[in-house]
C-alpha positions in Angstrom: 15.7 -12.3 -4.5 15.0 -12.6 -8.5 13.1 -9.9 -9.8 9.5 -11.5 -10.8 10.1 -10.4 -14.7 12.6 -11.2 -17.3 15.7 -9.2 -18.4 13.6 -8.7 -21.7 11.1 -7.2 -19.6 13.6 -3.8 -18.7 14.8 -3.6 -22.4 11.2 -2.9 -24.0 9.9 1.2 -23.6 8.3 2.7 -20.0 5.1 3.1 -22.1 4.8 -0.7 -22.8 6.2 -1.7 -19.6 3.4 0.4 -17.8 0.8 -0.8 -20.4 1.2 -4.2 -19.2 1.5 -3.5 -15.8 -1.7 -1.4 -15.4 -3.7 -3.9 -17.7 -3.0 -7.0 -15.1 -3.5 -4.5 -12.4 -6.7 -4.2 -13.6 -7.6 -7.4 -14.4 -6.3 -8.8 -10.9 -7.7 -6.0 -8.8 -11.4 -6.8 -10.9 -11.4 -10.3 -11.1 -8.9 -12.1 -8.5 -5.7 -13.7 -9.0 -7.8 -16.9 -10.3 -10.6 -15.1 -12.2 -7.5 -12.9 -14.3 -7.0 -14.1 -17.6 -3.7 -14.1 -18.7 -5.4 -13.6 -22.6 -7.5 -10.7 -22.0 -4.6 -9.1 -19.6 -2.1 -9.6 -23.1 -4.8 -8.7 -25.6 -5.8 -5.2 -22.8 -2.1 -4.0 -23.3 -2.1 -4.9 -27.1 0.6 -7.6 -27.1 0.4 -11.4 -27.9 0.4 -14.2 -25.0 3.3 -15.2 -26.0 5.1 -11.8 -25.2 4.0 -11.7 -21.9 5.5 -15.1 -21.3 8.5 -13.7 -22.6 8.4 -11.0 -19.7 6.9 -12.9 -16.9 7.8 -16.4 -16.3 4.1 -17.2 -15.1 0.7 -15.8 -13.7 1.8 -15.6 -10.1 5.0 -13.5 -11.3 2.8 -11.4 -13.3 0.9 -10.9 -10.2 4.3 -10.3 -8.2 5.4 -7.6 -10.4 2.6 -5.6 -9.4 3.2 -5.4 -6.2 7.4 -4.9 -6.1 6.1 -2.0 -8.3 3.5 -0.7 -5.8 6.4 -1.4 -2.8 8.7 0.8 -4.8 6.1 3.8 -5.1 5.3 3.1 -1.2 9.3 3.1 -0.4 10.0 6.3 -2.2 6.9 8.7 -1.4 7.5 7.7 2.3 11.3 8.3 1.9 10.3 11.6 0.3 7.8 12.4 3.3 10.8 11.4 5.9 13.1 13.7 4.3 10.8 16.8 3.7 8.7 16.6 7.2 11.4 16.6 10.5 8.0 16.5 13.1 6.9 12.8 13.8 3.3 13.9 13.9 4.1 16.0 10.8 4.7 12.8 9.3 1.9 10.9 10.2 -0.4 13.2 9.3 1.2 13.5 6.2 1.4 9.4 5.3 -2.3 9.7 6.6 -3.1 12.5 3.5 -1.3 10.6 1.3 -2.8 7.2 1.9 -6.9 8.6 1.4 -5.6 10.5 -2.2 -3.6 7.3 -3.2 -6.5 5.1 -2.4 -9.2 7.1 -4.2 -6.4 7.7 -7.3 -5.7 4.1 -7.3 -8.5 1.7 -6.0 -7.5 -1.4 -7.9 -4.0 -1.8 -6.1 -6.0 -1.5 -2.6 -8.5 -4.5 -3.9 -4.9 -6.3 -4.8 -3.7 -5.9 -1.3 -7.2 -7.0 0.1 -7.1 -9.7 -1.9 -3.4 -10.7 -0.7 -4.9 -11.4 2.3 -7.7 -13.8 1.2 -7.1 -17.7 1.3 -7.2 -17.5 -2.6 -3.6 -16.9 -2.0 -2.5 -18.6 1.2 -0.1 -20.1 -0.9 2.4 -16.9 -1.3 0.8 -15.6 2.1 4.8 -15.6 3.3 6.2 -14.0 0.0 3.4 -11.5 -0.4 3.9 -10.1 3.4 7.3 -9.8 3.0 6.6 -7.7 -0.3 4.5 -5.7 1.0 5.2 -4.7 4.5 8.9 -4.5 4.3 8.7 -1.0 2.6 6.7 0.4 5.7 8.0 -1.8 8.9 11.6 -0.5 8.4 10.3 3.4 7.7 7.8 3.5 10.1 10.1 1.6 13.2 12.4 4.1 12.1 10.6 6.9 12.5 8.8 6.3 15.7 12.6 5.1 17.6 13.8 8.8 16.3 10.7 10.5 17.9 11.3 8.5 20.9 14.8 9.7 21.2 13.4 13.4 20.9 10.9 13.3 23.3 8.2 13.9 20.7 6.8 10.4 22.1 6.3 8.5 24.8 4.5 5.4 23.5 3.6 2.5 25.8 5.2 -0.2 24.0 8.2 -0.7 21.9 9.6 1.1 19.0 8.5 -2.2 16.7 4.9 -2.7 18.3 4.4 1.3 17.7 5.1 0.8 14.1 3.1 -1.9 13.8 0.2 0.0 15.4 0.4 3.1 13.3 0.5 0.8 10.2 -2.7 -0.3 11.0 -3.8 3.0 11.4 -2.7 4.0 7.7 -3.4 0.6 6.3 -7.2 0.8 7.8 -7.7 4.3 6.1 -6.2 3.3 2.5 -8.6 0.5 2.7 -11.6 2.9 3.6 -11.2 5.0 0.7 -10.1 2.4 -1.9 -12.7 -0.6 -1.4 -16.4 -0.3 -1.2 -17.0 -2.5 1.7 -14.4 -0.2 3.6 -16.5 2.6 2.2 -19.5 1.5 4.2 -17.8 0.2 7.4 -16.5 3.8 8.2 -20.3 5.1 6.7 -21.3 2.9 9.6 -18.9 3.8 12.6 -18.9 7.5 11.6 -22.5 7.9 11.1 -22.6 9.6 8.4 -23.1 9.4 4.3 -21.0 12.0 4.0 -17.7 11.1 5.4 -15.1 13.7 4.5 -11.2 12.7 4.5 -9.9 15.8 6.3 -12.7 14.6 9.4 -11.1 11.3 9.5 -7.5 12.5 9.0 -7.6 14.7 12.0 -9.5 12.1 14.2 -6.9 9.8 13.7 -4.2 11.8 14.2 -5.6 12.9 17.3 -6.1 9.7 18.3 -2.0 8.8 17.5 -1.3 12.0 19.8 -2.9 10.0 22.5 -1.9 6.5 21.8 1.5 7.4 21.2 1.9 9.6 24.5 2.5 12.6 23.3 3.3 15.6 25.1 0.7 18.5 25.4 2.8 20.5 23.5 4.1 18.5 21.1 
């Protein structure tokens, strides 16, 4: 699969390359793939119009590149979790820390991944899903077939419906901290105006202990 940029894309400096990439970020995660304009996105990161046609090929590549850059980021913080944490639940609770301080760091790439799954862009529905869950389904099917294996788990379905499951979990929280509708949603279930990450971190990872069959001790 082509990369959605152009070879003159890698050749200019990290500082430029991020310039552009956080001023579309921006602009998509604000406005919508259709409400972005490609002129304020180029005129943001202080290059002409036709420079960023140089780099990307189109709108919807522009768009692209954002998220092969998140999926990168996503593939190697979990990678880094996988290798430092041996514990399954270890893990989880650590991908659950990491998605509420991502998601308050970086709001406008969870309104991009909302947005991904609006009918605004039915059209690259396919492409987009692919993008973006094939960094976690591989990890996280992965992860919960080892645990498995070790008796850390006992879950009542199979190793690819588990990941799928815990996905949700994550995906649910990154949403709740990153986009103000999520915001109120777990205001209303919780009950509270107040709703503190390290409350909704354990009560999910308690609630993976159960769904996942854990063992008392484990």
């Amino acid at each position: 699969m082509r990369p959605s940029w152009t070879p003159i894309f890698d050749r200019i400096s990290e500082d430029k390359r991020q310039r552009v990439l956080y001023s579309a970020k921006r602009a998509f995660a604000e406005r919508g793939f259709t409400g972005a304009n490609v002129n304020e996105i180029a005129r943001e990161a202080g290059i002409s119009v036709g420079a960023l046609y140089k780099y990307f090929r189109s709108k919807e590549d522009l768009f692209l590149a954002i998220i092969e850059a998140s999926r990168e980021r996503l593939g190697s913080t979990l990678d880094d979790i996988l290798a430092a944490v041996p514990s399954f639940f270890g893990r989880v609770e650590a991908i659950l820390r990491t998605a509420t301080e991502s998601a308050s760091a970086d709001p406008d790439i969870v309104r991009i991944y909302i947005a991904c799954t609006t009918q605004e862009l039915e059209p690259l529905a396919r492409h987009l899903a692919s993008q973006i869950e094939s960094a976690s389904a591989s990890r996280y099917t992965q992860m919960v077939r080892e645990a498995r294996e070790k008796g850390e788990i006992s879950p009542p379905c199979g190793d690819r419906a588990a990941a799928f499951c815990l996905d949700d979990l994550f995906l649910c929280l990154q949403f709740s901290f990153g986009s103000s509708y999520y915001k109120e949603r777990l205001k209303v279930f919780a009950g509270s105006e107040a709703v503190e990450s390290e409350d909704i971190v354990a009560a999910l990872l308690a609630f993976a202990r159960s769904a996942m069959g854990a063992p008392a001790t484990c």
